[in-house]
C-alpha positions as CSV (number, residue, x, y, z in Angstrom):
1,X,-7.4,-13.6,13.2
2,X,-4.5,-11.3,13.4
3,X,-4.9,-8.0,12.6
4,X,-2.5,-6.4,9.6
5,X,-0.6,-4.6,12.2
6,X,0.2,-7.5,14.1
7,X,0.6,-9.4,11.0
8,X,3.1,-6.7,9.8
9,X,5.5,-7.3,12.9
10,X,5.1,-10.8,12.7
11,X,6.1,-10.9,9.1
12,X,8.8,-8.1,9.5
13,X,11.6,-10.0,12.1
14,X,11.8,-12.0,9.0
15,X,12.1,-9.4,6.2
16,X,8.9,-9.8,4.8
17,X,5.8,-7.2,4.5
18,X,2.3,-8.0,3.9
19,X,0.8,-6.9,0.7
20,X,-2.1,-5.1,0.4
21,X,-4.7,-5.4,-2.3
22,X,-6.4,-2.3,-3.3
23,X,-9.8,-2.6,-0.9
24,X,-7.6,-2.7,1.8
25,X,-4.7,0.0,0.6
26,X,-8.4,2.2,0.4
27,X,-8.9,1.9,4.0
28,X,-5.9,2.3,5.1
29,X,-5.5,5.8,3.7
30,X,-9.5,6.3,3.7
31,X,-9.7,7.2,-0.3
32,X,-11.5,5.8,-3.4
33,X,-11.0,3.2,-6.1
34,X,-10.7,6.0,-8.2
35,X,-7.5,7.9,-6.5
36,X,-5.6,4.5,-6.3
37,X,-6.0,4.0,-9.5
38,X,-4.7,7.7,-10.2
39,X,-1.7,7.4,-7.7
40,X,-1.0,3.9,-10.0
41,X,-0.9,6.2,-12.5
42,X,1.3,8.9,-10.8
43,X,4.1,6.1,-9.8
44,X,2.7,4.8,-7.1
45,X,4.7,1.4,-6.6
46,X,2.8,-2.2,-7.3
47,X,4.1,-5.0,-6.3
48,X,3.8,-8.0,-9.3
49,X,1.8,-10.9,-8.9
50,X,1.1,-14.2,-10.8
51,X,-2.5,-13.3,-10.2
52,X,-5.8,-10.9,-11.4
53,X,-5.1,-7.6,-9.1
54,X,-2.9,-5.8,-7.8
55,X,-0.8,-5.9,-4.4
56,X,1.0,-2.9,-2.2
57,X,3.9,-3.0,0.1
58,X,2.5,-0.3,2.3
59,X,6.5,0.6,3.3
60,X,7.2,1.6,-0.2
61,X,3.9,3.2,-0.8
62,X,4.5,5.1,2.3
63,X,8.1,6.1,1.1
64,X,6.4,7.2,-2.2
65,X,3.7,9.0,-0.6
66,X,6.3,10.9,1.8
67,X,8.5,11.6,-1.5
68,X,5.5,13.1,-3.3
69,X,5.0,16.9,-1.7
70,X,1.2,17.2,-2.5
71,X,0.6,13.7,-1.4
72,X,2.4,13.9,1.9
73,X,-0.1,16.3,3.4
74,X,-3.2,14.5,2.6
75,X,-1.5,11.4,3.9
């Protein structure tokens, strides 16, 4: 099994990003259910889905994250 990484190159010659549900969008920046759900709350951008859960682009959380000044250093 591919790993996101190489899943994210793969996917990105064609224009497409992986999205990440909110398990994985917690590992990747090592924090809680609890601050997702706040940086939800603070604009943090979600992807829409025709199904239960939610799904990140982590390039445009990234760019909201870097936009964000108090965010950016825990990052």
């Amino acid at each position: 099994m591919a790993t996101l990484a190489e899943r994210t190159e793969t996917l990105r010659t064609v224009g497409l990003a992986p999205l990440l549900t909110t398990v994985q969008l917690q590992a990747r920046y090592g924090v809680s259910n609890w601050t997702v759900n706040e940086w939800v709350k603070d604009g943090c951008p979600v992807e829409p889905t025709r199904f239960r859960g939610r799904r990140f682009d982590l390039d445009k959380v990234a760019a909201w994250m870097a936009a964000e000044p108090q965010l950016a250093a825990t990052a």
